[in-house]
C-alpha positions as CSV (number, residue, x, y, z in Angstrom):
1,X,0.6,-0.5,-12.1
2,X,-2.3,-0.6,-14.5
3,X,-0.8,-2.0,-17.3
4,X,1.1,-4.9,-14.8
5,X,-2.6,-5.3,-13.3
6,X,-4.7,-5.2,-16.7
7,X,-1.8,-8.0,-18.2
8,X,-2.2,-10.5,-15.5
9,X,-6.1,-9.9,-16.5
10,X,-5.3,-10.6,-19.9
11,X,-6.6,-7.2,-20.8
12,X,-5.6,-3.8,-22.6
13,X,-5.8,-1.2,-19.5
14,X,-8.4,0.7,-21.4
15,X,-10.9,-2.0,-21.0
16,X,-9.5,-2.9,-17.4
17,X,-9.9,0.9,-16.9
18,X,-13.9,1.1,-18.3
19,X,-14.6,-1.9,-16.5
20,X,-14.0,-0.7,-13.5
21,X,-16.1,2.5,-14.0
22,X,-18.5,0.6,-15.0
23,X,-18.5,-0.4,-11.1
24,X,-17.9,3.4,-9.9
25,X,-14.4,2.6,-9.2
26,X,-11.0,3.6,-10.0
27,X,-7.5,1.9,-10.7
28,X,-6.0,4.5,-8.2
29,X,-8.7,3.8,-5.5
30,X,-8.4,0.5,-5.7
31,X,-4.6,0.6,-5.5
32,X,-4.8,3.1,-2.6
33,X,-6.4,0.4,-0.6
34,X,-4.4,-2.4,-1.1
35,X,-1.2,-0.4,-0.4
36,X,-2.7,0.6,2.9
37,X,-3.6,-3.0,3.3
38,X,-0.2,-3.9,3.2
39,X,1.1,-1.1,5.5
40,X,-1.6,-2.9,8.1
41,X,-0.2,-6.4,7.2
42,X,3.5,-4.9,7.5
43,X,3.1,-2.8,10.8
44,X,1.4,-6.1,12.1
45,X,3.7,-8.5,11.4
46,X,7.4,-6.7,11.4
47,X,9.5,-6.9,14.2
48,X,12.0,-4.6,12.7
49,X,11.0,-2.2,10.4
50,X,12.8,-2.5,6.8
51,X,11.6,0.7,5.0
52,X,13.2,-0.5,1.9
53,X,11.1,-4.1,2.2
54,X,7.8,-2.1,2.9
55,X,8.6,-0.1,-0.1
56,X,8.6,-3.0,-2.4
57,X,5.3,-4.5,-0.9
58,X,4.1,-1.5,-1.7
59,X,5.0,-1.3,-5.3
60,X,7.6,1.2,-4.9
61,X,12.1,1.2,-6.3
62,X,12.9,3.4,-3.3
63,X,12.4,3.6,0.2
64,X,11.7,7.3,0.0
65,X,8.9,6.7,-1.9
66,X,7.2,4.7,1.0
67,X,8.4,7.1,3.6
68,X,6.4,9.6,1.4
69,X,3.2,7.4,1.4
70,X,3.2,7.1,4.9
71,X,3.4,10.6,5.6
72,X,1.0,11.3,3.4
73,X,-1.3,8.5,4.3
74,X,-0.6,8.2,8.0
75,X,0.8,11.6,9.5
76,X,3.9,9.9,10.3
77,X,6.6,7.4,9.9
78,X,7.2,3.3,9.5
79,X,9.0,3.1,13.3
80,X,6.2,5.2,14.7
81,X,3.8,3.1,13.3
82,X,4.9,-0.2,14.4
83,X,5.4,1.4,18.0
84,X,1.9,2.9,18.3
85,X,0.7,-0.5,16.8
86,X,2.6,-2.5,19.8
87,X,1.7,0.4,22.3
88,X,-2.1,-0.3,21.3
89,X,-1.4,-4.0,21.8
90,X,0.1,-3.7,25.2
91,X,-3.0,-1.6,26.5
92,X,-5.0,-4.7,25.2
């Protein structure tokens, strides 16, 4: 979250939250992209997918809340994901 994010930074989000526009960027942007870095990282790396592990990489209490993201994000789900990923690594 912002305020988790802005803390570590030792700042009040509002200042986190100008600074950043300041750069042309937002909080949610830059969130956006690390959570898809992770599904990358995740789809990678898992040999069984763990919805509810994902979900916590992702900054998430419940698995449905990933499930969302990746439908949202991806058109589909965490075990079609890790299949296409191993389907594109077999035609490799």
């Amino acid at each position: 979250s912002l305020q988790l994010v802005a803390d570590a930074m030792g700042l009040h989000p509002r200042s986190l939250q100008q600074r950043l526009a300041k750069e042309g960027v937002q909080f949610s942007d830059l969130l956006m992209g690390a959570r898809k870095n992770a599904v990358d990282a995740f789809v990678r790396s898992e040999r069984q997918p763990d919805l509810m592990r994902l979900a916590f990489r992702l900054g998430y209490s419940e698995a449905s809340n990933a499930s969302r993201f990746l439908r949202q994000h991806y058109g589909k789900g965490l075990r079609q994901l890790i299949k296409d990923h191993r389907s594109t690594l077999a035609n490799s």
